[in-house]
Each structure stands twice: as C-alpha cells, then as structure tokens.
C-alpha positions in Angstrom: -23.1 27.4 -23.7 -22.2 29.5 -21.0 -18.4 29.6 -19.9 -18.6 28.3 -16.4 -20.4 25.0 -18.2 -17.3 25.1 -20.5 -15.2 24.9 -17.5 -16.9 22.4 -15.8 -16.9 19.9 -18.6 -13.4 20.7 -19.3 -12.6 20.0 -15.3 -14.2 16.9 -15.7 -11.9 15.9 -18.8 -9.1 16.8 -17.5 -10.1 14.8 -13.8 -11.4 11.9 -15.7 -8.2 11.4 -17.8 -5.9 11.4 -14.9 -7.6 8.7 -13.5 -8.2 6.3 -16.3 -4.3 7.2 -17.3 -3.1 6.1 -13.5 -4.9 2.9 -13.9 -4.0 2.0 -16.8 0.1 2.8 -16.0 -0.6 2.2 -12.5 2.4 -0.6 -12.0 5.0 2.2 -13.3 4.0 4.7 -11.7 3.9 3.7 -8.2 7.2 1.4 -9.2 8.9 4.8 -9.8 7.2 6.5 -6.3 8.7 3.3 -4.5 12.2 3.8 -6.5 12.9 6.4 -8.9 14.7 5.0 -12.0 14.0 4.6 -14.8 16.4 2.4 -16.1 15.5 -0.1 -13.1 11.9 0.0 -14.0 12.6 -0.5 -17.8 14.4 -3.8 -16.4 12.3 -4.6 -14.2 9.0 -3.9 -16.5 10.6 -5.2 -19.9 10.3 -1.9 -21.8 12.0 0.7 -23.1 13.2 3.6 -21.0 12.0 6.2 -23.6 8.6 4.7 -22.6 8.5 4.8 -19.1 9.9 8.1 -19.6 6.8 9.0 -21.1 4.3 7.3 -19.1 5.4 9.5 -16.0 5.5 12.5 -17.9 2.2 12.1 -18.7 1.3 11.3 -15.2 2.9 14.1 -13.7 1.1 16.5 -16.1 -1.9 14.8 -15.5 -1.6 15.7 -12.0 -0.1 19.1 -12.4 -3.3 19.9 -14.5 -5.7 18.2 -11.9 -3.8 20.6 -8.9 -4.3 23.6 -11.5 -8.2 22.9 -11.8 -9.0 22.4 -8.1 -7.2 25.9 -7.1 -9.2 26.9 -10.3 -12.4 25.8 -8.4 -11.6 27.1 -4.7 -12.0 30.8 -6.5 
C-alpha cells in the first residue's frame, strides 16, 4: 500500500471521528462554547464534572488533529 493511501485513509479516520464524536456530545460541547464551565454544565447536564471534562478534551483533540491534517493536505 503506498504511503500517500496510508495517509489518506488515516485523514479520513481521523475526519470521520471528529464528526460522529461532535454529534454524539453535541449538547456539551456547544453548552460549554455558549458558557464555559464545567461545573455549570455538570448541573445543568446531570453528570459528573470529570466527564464533561473529558468529553471536551476529546473534542478539542479531535479538532486539533482535524486542523493538523488539513495543513497536512495544503502541502
């Protein structure tokens, strides 16, 4: 398989992911663009802080890694 196939499939992965993670989380995470806070979304949501902690981690990664592949593509 050559390398630029690698990449490709590994774009898409990485593209695919962010998207199904935003909608899946996609009450959070624009809850916390509107307000950052996690204690008030914990409230507001009914969960713990540690895990809307995590969900916009992850998000954030997801769309650090998404930036990182489309400069990855423009060269």
């Amino acid at each position: 398989m050559h390398t630029s196939s690698i990449r490709r499939f590994l774009h898409a992965f990485f593209i695919l992911k962010k998207v199904d993670f935003y909608s899946s989380n996609q009450g959070i995470i624009n809850d916390f663009q509107k307000k950052p806070g996690l204690v008030h979304i914990s409230k507001k949501r009914g969960i713990d802080v540690s895990e809307v902690y995590n969900i916009i981690r992850t998000h954030d990664i997801n769309v650090l890694n998404t930036n990182i592949i489309k400069l990855m593509e423009i060269k």
